[in-house]
N, C-alpha and C positions, 0 to 999 in steps of 0.2 A: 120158403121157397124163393121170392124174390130177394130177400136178404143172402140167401147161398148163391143165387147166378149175381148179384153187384158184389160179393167179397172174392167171386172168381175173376170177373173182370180186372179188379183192381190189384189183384196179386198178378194177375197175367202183363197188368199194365207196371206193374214194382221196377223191371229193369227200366224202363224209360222213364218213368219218374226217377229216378235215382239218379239218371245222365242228366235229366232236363231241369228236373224240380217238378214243383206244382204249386200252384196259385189259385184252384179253384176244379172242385168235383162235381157233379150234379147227376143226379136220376132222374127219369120221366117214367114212367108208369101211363097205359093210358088203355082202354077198352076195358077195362073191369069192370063192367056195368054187369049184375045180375039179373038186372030188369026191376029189384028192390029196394034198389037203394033211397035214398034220398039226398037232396041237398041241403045242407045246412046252412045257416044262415051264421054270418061273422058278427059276433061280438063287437060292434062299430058303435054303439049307441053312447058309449062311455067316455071315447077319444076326446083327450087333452090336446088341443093340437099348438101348445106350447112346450110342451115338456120336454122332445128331445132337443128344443134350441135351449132350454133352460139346459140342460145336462151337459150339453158343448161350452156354453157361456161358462158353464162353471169349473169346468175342465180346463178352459182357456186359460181362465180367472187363477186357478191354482198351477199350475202346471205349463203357463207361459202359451204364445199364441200358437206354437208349433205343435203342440200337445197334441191334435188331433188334425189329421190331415187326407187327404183325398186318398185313395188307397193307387189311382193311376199317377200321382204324384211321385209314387215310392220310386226311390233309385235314381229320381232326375237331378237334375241341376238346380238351383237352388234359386234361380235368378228367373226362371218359370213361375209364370203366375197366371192359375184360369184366369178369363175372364167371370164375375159375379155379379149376380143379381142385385139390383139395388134391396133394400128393406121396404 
């Protein structure tokens, strides 16, 4: 049901993507509470919290330092630079 009213949406929205692009979709869903539910708890107990700088570093490492870049970056000028955190 929610699956057929968002592939309505987005065929109704097809001309204007088509003219404009798209960069970015999102659903929210919200009151579906049955009064049964529960909430579950996330899988957090496990986190590496090195791994996705190790997966960048190594991207970097093969694939030169442009290889992975800010996604608001795309399309600019090249002589743009965020400011970054230090380590």
């Amino acid at each position: 049901m929610l699956l057929d009213a968002v592939r309505g949406l987005l065929a109704a929205a097809q001309p204007t993507i088509e003219l404009r692009g798209l960069t970015l979709i999102g659903v929210a869903v919200a009151n579906l509470d049955d009064g049964r539910s529960i909430q579950l708890a996330l899988p957090l107990d496990g986190y590496v919290g090195g791994s996705l700088d190790a997966a960048l570093d190594e991207a970097r490492e093969r694939f030169g330092s442009k290889a992975v870049i800010r996604a608001v970056l795309l399309g600019r000028d090249e002589a743009f630079s965020p400011p970054l955190l230090p380590d």
